[in-house]
VEXTORKE-928026 format. One record per residue (C-alpha): x, y, z; residue number from 1. Coordinates in nm, 3 decimals. Each point is the difference from the previous one (the first is absolute). Layout:
BEGIN
<site u="X" v="Y" w="Z" num="NUM"/>
...
END
This chain:
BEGIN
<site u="0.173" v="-1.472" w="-1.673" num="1"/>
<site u="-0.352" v="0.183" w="0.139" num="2"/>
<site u="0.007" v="0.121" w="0.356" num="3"/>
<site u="-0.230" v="-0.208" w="0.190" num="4"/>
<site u="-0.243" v="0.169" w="0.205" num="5"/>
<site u="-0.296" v="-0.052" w="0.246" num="6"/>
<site u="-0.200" v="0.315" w="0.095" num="7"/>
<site u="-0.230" v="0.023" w="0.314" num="8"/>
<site u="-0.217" v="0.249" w="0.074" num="9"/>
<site u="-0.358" v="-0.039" w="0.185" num="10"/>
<site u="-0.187" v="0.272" w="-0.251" num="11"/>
<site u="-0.139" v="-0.106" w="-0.307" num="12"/>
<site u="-0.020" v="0.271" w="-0.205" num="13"/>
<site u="0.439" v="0.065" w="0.060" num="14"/>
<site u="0.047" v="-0.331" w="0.010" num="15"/>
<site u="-0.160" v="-0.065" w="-0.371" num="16"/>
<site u="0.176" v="0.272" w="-0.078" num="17"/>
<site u="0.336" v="0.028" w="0.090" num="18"/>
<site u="-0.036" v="-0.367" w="-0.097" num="19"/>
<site u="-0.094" v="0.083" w="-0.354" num="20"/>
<site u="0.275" v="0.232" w="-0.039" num="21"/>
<site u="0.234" v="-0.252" w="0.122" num="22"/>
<site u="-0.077" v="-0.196" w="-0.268" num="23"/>
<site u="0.038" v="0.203" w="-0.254" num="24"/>
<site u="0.358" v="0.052" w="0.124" num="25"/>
<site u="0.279" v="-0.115" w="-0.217" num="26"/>
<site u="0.225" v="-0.232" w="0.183" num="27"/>
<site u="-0.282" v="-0.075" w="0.271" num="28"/>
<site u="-0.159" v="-0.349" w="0.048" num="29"/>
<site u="-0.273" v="0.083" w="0.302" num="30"/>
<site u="-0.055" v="-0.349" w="0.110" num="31"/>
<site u="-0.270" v="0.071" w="0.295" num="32"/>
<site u="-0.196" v="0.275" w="0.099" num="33"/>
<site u="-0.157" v="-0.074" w="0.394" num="34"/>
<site u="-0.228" v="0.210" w="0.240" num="35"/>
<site u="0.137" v="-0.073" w="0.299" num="36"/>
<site u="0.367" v="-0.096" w="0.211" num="37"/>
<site u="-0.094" v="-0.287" w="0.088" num="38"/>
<site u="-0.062" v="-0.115" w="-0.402" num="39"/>
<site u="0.374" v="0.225" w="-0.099" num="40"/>
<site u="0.192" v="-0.184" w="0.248" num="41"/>
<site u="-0.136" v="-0.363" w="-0.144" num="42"/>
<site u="0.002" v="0.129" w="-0.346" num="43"/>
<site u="0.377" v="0.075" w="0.081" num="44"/>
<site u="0.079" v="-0.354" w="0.115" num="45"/>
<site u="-0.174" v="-0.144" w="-0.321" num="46"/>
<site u="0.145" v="0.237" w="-0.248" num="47"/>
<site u="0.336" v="0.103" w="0.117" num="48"/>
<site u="-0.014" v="0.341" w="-0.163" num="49"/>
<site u="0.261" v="0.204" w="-0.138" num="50"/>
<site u="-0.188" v="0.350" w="0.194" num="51"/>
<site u="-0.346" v="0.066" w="0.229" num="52"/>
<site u="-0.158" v="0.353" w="-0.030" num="53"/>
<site u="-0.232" v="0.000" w="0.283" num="54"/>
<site u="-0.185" v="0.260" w="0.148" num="55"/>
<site u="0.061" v="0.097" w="0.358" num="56"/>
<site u="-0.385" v="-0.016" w="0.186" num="57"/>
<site u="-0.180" v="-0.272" w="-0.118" num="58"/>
<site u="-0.255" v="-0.282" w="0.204" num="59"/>
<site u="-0.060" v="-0.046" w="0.298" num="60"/>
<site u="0.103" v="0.320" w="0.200" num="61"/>
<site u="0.119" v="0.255" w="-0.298" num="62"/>
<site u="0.284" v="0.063" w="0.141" num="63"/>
<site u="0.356" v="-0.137" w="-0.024" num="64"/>
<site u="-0.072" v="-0.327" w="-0.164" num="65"/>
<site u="0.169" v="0.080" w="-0.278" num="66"/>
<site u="0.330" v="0.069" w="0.191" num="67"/>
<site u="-0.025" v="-0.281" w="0.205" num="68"/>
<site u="-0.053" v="-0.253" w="-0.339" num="69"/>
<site u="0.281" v="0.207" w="-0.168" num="70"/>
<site u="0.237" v="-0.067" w="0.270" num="71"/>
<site u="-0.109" v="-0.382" w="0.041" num="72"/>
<site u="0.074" v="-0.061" w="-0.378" num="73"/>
<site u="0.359" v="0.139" w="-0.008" num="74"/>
<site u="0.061" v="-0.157" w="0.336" num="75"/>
<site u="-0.176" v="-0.344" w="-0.166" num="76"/>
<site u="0.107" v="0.017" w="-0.345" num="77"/>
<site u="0.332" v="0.209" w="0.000" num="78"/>
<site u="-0.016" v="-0.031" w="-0.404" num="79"/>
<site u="-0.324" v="0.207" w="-0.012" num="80"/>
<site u="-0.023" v="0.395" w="-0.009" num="81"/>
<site u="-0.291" v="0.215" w="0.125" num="82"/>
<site u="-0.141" v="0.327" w="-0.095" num="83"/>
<site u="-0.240" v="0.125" w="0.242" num="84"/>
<site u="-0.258" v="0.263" w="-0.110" num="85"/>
<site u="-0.127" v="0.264" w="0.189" num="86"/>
<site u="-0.280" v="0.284" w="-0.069" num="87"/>
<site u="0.222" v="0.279" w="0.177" num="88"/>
<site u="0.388" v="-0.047" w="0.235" num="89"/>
<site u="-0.060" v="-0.225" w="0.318" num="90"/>
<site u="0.264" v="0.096" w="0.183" num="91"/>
<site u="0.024" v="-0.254" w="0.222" num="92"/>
<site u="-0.101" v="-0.281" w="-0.192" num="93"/>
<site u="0.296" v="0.143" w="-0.208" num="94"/>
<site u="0.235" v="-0.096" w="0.273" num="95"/>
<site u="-0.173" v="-0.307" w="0.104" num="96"/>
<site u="0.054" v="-0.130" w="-0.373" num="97"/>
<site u="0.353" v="0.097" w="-0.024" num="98"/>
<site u="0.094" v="-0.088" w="0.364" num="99"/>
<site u="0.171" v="-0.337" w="-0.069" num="100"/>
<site u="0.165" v="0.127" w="-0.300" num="101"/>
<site u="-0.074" v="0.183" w="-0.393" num="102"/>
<site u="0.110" v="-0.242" w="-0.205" num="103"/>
<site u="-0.278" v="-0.158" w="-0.209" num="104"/>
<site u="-0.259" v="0.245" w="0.118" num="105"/>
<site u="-0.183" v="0.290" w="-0.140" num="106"/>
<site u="-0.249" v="0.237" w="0.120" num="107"/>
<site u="-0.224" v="0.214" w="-0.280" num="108"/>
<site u="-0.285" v="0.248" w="0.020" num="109"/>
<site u="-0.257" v="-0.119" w="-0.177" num="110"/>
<site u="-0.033" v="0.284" w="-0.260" num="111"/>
<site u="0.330" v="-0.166" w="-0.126" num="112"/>
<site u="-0.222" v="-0.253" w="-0.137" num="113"/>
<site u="-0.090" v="0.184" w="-0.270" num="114"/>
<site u="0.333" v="0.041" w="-0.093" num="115"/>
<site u="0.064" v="-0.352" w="-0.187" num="116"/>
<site u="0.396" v="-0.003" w="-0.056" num="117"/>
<site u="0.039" v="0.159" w="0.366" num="118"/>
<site u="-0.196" v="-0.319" w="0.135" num="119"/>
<site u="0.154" v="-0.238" w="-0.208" num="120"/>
<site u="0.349" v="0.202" w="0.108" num="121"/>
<site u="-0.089" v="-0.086" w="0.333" num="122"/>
<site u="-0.050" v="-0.335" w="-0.008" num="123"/>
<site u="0.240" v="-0.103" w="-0.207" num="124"/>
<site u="0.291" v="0.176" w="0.268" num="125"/>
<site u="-0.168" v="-0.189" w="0.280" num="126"/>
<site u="-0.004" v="-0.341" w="-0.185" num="127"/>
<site u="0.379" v="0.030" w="-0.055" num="128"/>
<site u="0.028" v="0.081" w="0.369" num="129"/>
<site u="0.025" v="0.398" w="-0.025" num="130"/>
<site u="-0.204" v="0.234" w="0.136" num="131"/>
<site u="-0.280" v="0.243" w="-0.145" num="132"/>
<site u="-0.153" v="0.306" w="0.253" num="133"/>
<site u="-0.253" v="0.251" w="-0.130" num="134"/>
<site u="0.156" v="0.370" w="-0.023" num="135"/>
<site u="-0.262" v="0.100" w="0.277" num="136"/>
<site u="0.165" v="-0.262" w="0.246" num="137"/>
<site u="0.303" v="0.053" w="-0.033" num="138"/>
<site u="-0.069" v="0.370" w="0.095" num="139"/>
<site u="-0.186" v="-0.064" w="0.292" num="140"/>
<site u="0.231" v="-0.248" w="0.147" num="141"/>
<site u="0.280" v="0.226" w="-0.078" num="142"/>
<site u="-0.197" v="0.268" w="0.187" num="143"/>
<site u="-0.037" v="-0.240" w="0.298" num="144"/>
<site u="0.406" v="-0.089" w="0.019" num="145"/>
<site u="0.128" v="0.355" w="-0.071" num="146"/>
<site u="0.095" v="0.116" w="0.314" num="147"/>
<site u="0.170" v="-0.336" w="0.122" num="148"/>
<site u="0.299" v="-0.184" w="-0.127" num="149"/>
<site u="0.230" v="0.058" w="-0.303" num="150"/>
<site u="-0.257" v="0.178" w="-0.190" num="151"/>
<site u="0.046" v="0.277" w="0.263" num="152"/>
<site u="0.295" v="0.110" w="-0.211" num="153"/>
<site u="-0.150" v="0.013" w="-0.337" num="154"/>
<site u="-0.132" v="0.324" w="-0.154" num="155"/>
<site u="-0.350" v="0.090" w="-0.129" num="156"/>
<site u="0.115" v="-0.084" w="-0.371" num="157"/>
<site u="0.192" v="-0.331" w="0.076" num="158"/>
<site u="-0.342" v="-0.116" w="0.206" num="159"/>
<site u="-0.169" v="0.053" w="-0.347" num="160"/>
<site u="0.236" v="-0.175" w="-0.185" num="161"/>
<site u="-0.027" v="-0.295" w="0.223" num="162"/>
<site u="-0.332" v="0.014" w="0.033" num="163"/>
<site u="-0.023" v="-0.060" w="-0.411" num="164"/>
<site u="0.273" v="-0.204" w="0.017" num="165"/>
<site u="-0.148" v="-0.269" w="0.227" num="166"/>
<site u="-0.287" v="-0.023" w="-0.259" num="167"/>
<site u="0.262" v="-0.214" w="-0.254" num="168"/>
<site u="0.016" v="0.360" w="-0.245" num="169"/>
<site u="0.308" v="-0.009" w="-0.171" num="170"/>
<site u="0.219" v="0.335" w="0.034" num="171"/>
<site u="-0.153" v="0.141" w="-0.371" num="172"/>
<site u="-0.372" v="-0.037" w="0.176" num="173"/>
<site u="0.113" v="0.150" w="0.361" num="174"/>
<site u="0.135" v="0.351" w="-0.251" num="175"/>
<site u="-0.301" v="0.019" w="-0.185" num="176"/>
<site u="-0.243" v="-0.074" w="0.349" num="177"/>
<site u="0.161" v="0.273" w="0.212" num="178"/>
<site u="0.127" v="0.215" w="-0.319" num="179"/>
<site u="0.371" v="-0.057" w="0.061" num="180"/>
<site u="0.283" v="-0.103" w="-0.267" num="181"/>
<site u="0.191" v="-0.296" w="0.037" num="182"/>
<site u="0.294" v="0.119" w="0.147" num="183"/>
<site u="-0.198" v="0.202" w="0.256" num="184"/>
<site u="-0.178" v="-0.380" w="0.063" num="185"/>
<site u="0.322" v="-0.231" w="0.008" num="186"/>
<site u="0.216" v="0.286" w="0.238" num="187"/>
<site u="-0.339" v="-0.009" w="0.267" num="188"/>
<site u="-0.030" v="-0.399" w="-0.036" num="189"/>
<site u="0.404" v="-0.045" w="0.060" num="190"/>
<site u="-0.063" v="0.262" w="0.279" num="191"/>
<site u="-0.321" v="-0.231" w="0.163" num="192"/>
<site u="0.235" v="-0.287" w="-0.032" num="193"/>
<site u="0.294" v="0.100" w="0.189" num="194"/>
<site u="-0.220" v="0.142" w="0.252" num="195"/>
<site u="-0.163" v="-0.332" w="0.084" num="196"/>
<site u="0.304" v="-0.163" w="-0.025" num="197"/>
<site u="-0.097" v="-0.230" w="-0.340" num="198"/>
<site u="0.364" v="0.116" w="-0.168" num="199"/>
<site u="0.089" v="-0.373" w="0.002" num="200"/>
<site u="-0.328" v="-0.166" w="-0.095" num="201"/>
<site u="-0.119" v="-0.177" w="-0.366" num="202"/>
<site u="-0.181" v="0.335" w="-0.220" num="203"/>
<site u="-0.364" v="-0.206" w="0.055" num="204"/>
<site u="0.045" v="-0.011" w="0.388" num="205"/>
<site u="0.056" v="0.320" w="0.000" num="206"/>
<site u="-0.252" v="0.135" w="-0.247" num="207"/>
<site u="-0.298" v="-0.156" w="0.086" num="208"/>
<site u="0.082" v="-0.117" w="0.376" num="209"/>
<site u="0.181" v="0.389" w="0.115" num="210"/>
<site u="-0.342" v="0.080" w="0.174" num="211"/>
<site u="-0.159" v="-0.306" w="0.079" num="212"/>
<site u="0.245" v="-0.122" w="0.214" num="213"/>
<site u="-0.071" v="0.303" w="0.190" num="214"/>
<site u="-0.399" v="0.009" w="0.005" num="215"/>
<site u="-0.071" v="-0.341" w="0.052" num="216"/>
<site u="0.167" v="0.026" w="0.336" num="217"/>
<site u="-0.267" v="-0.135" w="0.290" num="218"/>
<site u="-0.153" v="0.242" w="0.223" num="219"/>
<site u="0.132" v="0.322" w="-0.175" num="220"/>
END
């Protein structure tokens, strides 16, 4: 069956657009496009979609509203993921989004837009209650959480892996991304693992929730 999806965003010219190429996506049905939170969050209630991609500043203060709708809709309507969109890393509207918990939401750069199967990636992990991060935040909140906790122990390289890791690349993508083989990948990822103290935990938990458990902490 399609993914269902409503998109919000208050600009006309990205919203016809992104909503266009939405369309044109195989396996998509985009069942509202709004302008504002206010319309996404009723759009929600009459829809019940599958995914939201939203951008983060939209009407009446530019701000956060996009954060604040995102986390209303998974707290309203558990059965609904979220992309937010973002022209460049927030970093603490990063936090604020992932401060009650990953699952089901996703934060993307906007140049990712452009990248069809990445955005349809994306939503489709949130809508099955995954999560889907942007390279570029990943690195930034790893950046912020380095010096504290259990990632204190990890080396340079195993911070990289993670970092592509948390992204939902599978072990053939994280060798070709940081030119590695596939041995060199698994021994660093079994190495991350037993380091954070995931050696018991299901293979998804630990692939795509290693670092988020550890960024999404409040205040760090």
């Amino acid at each position: 069956m399609a993914l269902r999806v409503v998109f919000a965003d208050d600009n006309y010219l990205v919203r016809e657009g992104v909503a266009a190429l939405l369309t044109e996506a195989g396996g998509i049905d985009l069942v509202d496009v709004v302008a504002d939170p206010e319309l996404l969050l009723a759009s929600v209630a009459a829809h019940s979609p599958d995914a939201v991609l939203t951008d983060i500043r939209m009407p009446p203060t530019h701000t956060d509203e996009g954060i604040v709708a995102a986390k209303r809709i998974r707290s309203d309507h558990p059965g609904t993921g979220v992309v937010v969109l973002s022209q460049y890393v927030e970093e603490d509207y990063a936090f604020a989004l992932l401060s009650d918990g990953v699952a089901g939401m996703g934060y993307l750069l906007k140049e990712r837009v452009s990248d069809l199967d990445e955005l349809v990636r994306a939503l489709t992990a949130v809508a099955r209650g995954g999560s889907a991060l942007d390279p570029m935040v990943v690195e930034v909140l790893l950046a912020r959480r380095a010096g504290e906790g259990p990632l204190l122990g990890l080396t340079d390289r195993e911070r990289e892996v993670l970092a592509v890791m948390a992204t939902g690349r599978n072990n053939a993508t994280i060798a070709k991304t940081l030119f590695m083989s596939d041995r060199a990948v698994e021994k660093h990822i079994g190495s991350v693992f037993q380091k954070l103290g995931l050696v018991d935990e299901h293979e998804t938990n630990r692939r795509v929730m290693a670092v988020l458990a550890y960024v999404e902490a409040k205040g760090g």
